[in-house]
N, C-alpha and C positions, 0 to 999 in steps of 0.2 A: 407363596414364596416369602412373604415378609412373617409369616408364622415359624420360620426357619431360619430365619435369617441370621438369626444367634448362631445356633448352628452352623450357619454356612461358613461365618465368619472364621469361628474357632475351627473349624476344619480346616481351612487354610492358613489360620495358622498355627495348626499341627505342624503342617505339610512343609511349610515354610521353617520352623523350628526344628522339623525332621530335616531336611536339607544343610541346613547350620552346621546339624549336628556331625551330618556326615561331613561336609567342609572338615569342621575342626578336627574329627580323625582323620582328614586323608594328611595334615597340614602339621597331625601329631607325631607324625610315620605310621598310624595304625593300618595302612593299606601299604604299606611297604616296608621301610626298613625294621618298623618294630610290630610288622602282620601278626609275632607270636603272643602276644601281648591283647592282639583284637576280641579276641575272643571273650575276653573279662570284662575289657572298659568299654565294651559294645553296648551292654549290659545297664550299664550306669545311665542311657537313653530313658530310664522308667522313670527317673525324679522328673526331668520336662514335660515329661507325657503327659504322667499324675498331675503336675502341677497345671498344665495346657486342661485337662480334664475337671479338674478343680474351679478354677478360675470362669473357666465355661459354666457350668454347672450355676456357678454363685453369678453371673452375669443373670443366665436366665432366669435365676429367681429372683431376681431385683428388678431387673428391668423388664423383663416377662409377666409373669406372675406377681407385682407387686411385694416383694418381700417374703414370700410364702410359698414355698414347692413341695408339695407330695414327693415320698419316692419315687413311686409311680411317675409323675411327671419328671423328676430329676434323670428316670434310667430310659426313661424315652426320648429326651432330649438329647441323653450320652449315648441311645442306640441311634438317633439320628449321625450325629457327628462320626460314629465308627461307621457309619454305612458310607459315608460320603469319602472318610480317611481310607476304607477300602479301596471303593471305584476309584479314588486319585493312584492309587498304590501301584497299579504299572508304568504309570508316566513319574511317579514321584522315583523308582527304581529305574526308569530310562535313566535319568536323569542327571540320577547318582552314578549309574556307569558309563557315561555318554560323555558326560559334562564335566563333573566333578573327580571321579576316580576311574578316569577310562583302561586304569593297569591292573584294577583291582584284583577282576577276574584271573588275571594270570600270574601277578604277586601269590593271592592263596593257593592258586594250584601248583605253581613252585614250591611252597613252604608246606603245604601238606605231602605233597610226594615225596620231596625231601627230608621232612621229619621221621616220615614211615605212616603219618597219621591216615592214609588211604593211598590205595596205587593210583595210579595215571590216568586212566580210563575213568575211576571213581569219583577221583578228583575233578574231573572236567564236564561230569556230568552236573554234580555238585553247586559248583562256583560256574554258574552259567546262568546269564539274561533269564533264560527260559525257567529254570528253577527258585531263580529269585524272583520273580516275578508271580510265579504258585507258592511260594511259602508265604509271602506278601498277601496274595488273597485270603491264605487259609490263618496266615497268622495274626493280621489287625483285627478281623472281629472275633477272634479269639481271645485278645489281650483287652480291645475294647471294650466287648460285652463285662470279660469280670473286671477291667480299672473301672467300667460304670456302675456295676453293681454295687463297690464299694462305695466309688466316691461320693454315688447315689443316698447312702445310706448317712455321710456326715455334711452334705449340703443341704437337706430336708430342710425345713421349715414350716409345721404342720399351722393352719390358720390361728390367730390369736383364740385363748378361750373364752367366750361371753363370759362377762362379770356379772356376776348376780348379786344385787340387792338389798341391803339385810334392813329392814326398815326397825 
């Protein structure tokens, strides 16, 4: 556990930052008066993500690793945290529909039916616990694995090189 611990940390607080996030749109109107709007600045979640990804990353190579992380160790430390940002990913979407945006679901499906953007039936299958909750599995280690990849590749830190000698 303590070999992960980095890890665990920054998983929650993704999970925590993802939570925020949703506050601050439900408190923007983006779950209600201004739902047509959601769709874009939903979006705009990837700079905290990246940055929560980032910051993780450069934790465990400083404080892990002594200053020096392989890729390799960088994309398995950010495949640990996407695994953990998964498994939270149902109770983090209770959460959000439960707690925080309990109208959510029926504001969208008002404004999609309304707009023409899908019928009634589509809509509610759509905008539902159950489906948000499968996109959530299928979509955090989706975004995780390639935001690790990347961010994998500019936190590196390959060991210092032995100086050689010149007598």
């Amino acid at each position: 556990m303590k070999r992960i611990s980095i890890e665990i940390k920054w998983a929650l607080i993704f999970v925590i930052i993802q939570l925020l996030w949703m506050l601050l749109e439900r408190v923007a109107g983006l779950h209600g008066e201004n739902i047509d709007k959601h769709a874009v600045f939903t979006n705009f979640f990837a700079i905290p993500a990246i940055a929560v990804y980032v910051i993780a990353l450069l934790d465990k190579r400083k404080n892990h690793y002594g200053g020096f992380m392989t890729y390799g160790q960088g994309f398995i430390s950010g495949l640990i945290i996407t695994v953990i940002v998964t498994l939270l990913s149902p109770l983090t979407q209770y959460t959000v529909s439960t707690v925080i945006s309990p109208n959510y679901f029926q504001n969208a499906i008002d404004y999609a039916v309304s707009s023409g953007k899908l019928p009634q039936e589509a809509a509610e299958t759509y905008f539902s616990m159950k489906s948000y909750i499968i996109q959530g599995l299928i979509g955090a280690p989706i975004m995780g694995l390639i935001t690790t990849a990347i961010v994998a590749l500019f936190t590196r830190k390959n060991n210092k090189p032995e100086t050689v000698e010149v007598a």
